[in-house]
PAKE-652651 format. One record per residue (C-alpha): residue number from 1; x, y, z. Coordinates in Angstrom, 3 decimals, decimal comma. Layout:
// residues N
<node n="NUM" X="X" Y="Y" Z="Z"/>
...
//
This chain:
// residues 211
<node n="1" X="0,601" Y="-6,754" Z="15,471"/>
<node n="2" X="-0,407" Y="-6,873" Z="11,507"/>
<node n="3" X="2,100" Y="-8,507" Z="9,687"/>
<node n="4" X="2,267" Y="-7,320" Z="6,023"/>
<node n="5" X="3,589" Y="-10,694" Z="4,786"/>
<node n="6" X="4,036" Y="-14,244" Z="5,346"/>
<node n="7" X="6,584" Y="-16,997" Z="3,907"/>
<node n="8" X="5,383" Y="-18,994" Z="1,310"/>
<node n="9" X="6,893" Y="-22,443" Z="1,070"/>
<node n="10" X="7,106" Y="-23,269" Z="-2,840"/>
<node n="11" X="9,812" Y="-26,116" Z="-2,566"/>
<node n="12" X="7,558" Y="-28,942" Z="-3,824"/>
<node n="13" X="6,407" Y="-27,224" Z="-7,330"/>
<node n="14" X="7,192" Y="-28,894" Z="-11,098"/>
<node n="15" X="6,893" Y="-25,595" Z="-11,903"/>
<node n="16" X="10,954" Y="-23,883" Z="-12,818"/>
<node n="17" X="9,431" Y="-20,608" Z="-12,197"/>
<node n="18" X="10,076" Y="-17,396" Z="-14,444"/>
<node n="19" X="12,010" Y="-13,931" Z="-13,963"/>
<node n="20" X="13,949" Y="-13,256" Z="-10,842"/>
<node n="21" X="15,705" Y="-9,912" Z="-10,321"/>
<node n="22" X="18,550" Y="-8,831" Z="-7,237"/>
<node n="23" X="18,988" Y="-5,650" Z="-5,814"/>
<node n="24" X="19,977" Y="-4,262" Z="-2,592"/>
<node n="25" X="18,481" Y="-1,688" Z="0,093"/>
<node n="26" X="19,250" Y="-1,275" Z="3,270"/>
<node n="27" X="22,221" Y="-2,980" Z="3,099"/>
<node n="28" X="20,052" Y="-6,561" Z="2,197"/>
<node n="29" X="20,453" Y="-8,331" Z="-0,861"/>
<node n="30" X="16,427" Y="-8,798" Z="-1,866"/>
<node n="31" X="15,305" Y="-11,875" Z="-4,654"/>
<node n="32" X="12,387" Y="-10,748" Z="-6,067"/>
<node n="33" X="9,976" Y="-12,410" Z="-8,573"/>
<node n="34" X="9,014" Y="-10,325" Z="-11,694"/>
<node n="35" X="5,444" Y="-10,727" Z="-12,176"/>
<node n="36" X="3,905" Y="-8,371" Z="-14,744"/>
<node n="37" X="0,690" Y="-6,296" Z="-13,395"/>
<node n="38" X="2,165" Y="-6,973" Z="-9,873"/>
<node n="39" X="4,076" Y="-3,202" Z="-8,996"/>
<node n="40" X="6,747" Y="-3,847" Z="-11,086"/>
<node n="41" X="7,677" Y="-0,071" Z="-11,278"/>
<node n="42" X="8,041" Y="0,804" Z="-8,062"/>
<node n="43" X="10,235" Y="-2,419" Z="-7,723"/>
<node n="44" X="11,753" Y="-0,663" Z="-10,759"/>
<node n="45" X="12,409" Y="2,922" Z="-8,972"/>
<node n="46" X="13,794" Y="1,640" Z="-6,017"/>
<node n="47" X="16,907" Y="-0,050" Z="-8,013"/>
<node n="48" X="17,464" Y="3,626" Z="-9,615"/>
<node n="49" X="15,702" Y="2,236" Z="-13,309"/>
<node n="50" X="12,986" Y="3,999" Z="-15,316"/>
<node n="51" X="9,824" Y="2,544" Z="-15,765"/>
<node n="52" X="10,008" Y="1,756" Z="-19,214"/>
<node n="53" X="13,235" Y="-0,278" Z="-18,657"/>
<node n="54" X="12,926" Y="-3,240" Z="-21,123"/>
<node n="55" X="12,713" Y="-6,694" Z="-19,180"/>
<node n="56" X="15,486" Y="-8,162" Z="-21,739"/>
<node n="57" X="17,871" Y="-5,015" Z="-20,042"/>
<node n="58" X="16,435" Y="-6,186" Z="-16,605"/>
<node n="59" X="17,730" Y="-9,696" Z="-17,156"/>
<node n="60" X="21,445" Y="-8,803" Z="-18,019"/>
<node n="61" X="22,052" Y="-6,581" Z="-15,516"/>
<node n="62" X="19,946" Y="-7,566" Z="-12,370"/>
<node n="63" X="19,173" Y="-11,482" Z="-12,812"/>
<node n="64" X="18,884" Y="-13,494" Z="-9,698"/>
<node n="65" X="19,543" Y="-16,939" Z="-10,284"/>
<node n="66" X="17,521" Y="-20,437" Z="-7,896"/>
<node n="67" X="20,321" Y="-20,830" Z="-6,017"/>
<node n="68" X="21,749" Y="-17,380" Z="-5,086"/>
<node n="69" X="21,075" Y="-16,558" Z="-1,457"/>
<node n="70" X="19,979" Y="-13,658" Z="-0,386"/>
<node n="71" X="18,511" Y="-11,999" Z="2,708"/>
<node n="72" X="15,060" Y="-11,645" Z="1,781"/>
<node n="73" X="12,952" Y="-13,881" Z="-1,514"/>
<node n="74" X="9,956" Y="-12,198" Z="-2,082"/>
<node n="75" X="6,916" Y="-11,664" Z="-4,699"/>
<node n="76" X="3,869" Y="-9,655" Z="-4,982"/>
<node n="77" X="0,537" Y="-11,639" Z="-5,664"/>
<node n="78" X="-3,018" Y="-10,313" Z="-6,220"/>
<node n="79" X="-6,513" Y="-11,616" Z="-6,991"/>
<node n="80" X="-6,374" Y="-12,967" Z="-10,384"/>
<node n="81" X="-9,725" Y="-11,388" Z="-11,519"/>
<node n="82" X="-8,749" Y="-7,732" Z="-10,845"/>
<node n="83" X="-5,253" Y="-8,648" Z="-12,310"/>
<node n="84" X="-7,139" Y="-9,652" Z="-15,675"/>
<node n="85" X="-9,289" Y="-6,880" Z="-15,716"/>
<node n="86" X="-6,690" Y="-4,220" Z="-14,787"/>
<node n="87" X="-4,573" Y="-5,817" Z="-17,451"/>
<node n="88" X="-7,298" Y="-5,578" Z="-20,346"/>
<node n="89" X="-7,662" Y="-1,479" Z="-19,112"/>
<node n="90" X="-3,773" Y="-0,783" Z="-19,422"/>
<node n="91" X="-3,223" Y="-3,187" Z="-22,452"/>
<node n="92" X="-5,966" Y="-2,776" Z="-24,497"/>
<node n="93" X="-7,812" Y="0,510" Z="-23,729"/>
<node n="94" X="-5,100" Y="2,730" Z="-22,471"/>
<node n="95" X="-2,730" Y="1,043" Z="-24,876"/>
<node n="96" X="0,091" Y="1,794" Z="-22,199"/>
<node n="97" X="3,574" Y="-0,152" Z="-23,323"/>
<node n="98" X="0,934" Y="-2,647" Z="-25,501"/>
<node n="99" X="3,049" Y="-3,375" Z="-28,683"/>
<node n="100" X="3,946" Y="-6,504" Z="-27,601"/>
<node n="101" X="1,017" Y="-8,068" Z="-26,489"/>
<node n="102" X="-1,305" Y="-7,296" Z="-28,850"/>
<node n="103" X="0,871" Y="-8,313" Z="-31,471"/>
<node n="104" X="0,755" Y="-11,600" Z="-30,125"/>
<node n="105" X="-2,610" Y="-11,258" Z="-29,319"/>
<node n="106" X="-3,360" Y="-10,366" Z="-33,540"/>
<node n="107" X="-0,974" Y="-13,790" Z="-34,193"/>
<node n="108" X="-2,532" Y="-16,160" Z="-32,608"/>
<node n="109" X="-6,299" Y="-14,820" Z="-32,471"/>
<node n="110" X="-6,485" Y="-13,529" Z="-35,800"/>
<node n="111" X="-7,874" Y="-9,745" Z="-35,362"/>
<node n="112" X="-8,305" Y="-7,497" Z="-32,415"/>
<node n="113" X="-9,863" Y="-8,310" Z="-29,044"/>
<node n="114" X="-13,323" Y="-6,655" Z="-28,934"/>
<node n="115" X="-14,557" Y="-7,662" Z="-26,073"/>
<node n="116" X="-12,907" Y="-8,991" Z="-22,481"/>
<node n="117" X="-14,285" Y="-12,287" Z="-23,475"/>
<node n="118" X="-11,927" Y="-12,324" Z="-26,268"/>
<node n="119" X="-9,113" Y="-11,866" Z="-24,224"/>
<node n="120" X="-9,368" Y="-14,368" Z="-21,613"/>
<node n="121" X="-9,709" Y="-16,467" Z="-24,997"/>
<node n="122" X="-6,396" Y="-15,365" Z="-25,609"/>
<node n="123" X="-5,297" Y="-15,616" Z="-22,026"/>
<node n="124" X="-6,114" Y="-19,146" Z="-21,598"/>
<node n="125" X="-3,461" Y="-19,563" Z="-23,997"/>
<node n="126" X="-0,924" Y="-18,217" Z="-22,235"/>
<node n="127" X="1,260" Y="-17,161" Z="-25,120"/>
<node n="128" X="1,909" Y="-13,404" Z="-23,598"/>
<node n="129" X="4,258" Y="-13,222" Z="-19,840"/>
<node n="130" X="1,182" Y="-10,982" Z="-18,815"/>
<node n="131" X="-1,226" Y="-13,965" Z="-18,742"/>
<node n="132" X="0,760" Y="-16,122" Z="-17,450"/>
<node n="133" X="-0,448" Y="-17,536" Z="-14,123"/>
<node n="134" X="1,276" Y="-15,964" Z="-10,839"/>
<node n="135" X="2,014" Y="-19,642" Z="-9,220"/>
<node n="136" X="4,095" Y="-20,504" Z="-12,515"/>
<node n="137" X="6,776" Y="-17,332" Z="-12,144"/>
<node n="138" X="7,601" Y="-18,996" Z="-8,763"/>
<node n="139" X="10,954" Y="-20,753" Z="-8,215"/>
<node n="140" X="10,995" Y="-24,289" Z="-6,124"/>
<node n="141" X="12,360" Y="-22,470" Z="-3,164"/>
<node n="142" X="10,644" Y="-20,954" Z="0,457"/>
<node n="143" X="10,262" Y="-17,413" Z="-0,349"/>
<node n="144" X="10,643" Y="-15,401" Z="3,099"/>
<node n="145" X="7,732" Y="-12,704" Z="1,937"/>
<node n="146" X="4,503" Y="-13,281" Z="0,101"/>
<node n="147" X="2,663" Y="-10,095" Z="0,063"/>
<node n="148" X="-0,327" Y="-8,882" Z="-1,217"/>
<node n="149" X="-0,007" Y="-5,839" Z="-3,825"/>
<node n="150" X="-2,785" Y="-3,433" Z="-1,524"/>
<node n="151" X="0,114" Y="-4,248" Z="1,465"/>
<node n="152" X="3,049" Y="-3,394" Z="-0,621"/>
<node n="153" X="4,125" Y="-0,186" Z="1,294"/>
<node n="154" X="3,974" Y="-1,533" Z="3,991"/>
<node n="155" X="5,207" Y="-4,636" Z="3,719"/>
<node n="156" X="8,404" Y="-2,983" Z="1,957"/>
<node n="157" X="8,879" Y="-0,509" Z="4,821"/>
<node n="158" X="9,200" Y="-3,479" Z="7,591"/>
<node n="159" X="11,549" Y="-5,048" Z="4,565"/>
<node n="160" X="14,153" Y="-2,501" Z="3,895"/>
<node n="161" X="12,674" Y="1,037" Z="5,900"/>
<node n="162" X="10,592" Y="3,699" Z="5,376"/>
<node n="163" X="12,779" Y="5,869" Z="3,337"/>
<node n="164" X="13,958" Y="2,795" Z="0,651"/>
<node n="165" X="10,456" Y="1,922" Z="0,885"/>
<node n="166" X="9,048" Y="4,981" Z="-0,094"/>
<node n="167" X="8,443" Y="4,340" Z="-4,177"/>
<node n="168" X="5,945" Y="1,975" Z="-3,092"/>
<node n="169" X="3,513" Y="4,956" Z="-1,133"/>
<node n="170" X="1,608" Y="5,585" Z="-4,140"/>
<node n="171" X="0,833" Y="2,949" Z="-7,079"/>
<node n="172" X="2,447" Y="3,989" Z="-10,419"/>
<node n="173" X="-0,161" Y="2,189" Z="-12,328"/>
<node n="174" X="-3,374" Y="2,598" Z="-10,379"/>
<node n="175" X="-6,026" Y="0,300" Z="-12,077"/>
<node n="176" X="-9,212" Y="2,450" Z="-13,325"/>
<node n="177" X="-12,563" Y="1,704" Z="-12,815"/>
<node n="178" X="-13,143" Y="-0,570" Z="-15,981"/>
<node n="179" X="-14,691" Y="0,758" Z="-19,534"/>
<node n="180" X="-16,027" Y="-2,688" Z="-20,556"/>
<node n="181" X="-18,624" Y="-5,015" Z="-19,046"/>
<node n="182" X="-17,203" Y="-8,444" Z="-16,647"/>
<node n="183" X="-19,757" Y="-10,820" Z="-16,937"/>
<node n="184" X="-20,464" Y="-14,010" Z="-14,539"/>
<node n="185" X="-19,111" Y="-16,390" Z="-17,386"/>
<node n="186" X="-15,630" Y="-14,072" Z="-17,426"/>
<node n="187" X="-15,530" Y="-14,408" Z="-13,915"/>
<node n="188" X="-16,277" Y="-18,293" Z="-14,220"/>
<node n="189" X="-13,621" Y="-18,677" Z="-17,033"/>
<node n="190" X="-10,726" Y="-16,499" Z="-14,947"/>
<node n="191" X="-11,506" Y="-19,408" Z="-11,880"/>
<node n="192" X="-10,514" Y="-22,038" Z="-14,477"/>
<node n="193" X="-7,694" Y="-20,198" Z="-15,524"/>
<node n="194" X="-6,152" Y="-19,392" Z="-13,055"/>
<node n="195" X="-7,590" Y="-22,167" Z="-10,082"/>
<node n="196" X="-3,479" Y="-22,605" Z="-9,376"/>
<node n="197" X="-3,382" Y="-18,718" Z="-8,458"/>
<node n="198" X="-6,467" Y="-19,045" Z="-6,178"/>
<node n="199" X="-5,290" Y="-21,859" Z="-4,453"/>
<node n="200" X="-2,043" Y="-20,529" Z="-3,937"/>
<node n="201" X="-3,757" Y="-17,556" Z="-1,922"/>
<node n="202" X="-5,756" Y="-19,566" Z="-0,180"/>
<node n="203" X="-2,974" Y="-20,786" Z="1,442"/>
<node n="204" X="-1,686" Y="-17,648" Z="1,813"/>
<node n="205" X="-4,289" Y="-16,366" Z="3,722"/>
<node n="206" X="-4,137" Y="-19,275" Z="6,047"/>
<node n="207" X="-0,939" Y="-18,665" Z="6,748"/>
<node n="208" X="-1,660" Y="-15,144" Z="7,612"/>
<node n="209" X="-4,749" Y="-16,391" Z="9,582"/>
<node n="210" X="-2,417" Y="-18,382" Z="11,736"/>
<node n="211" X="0,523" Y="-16,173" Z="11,876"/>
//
């Protein structure tokens, strides 16, 4: 039988980890890590909150602290590359919910990005919670469910059912075919980036491998 997701033993990071929010479904209380790009708005539907909920509002009312317990710890990870390149369509082509980051983006680089090369110039600074890497929102504690974002249904379904699970059927933020050009170097420079990412679901996958 397929399983959906696998634990994911993060005890022996430096790392303090970012964003944690608590809800329950199906009579479970759920951890879950808040990593931007990651289906945060389905996570959002299924506690009853719009999508354009403000993260700041998020942390006052839903916060989930290290050393809560709770029934289920989880986090949604992807490939790093199509999480760049899906963030540089949303952010900075669509210009959905992109105030934020490019303002920091016009800070710190001085103009607009025109290219994705400029971004991941940008991104390799880290200075917007969108670039940060996915290994770094992770608390020092063994989550019960690492899952992959193209397994999120179904991985929620054997979580908390088919009916709590079901704003997770259809992505809310589908990534589009890209409008700019991803060159070797980009891909190259995304590695570098984010190498802690890749290793992290490297041993993911051998977990899964095993399971």
């Amino acid at each position: 039988m397929e399983r959906y997701s696998v634990p994911f033993n993060n005890r022996f990071t430096l790392s303090r980890g970012q964003l944690h929010l608590s809800f329950s479904a199906s009579g479970k209380k759920i951890g879950y890590s808040y990593i931007r790009k990651n289906g945060c708005s389905s996570f959002k539907e299924l506690m009853g909150l719009p999508r354009k909920k403000s993260v700041d509002e998020l942390e006052k009312t839903h916060s989930f602290k290290p050393w809560e317990r709770c029934d289920h710890l989880i986090f949604v990870y992807r490939d790093p590359i199509e999480r760049m390149k899906s963030l540089y369509q949303n952010k900075f082509i669509d210009k959905d919910g992109h105030e934020d980051i490019t303002r920091r983006y016009e800070r710190a680089m001085s103009g607009k990005p025109s290219t994705f090369s400029n971004f991941l110039d940008f991104a390799e600074k880290m200075l917007d919670p969108h670039c940060w890497t996915q290994k770094s929102h992770l608390f020092p504690r063994k989550y019960t469910n690492a899952i992959h974002l193209h397994d999120l249904h179904a991985a929620m379904v054997e979580i908390v059912g088919e009916e709590q699970a079901e704003p997770f059927r259809h992505r809310k933020n589908p990534s589009k075919k890209p409008e700019f050009s991803v060159s070797d170097s980009d891909i190259e420079k995304i590695r570098e980036i984010y190498a802690a990412d890749f290793r992290m679901i490297d041993r993911i996958r051998k977990t899964r491998a095993s399971a």
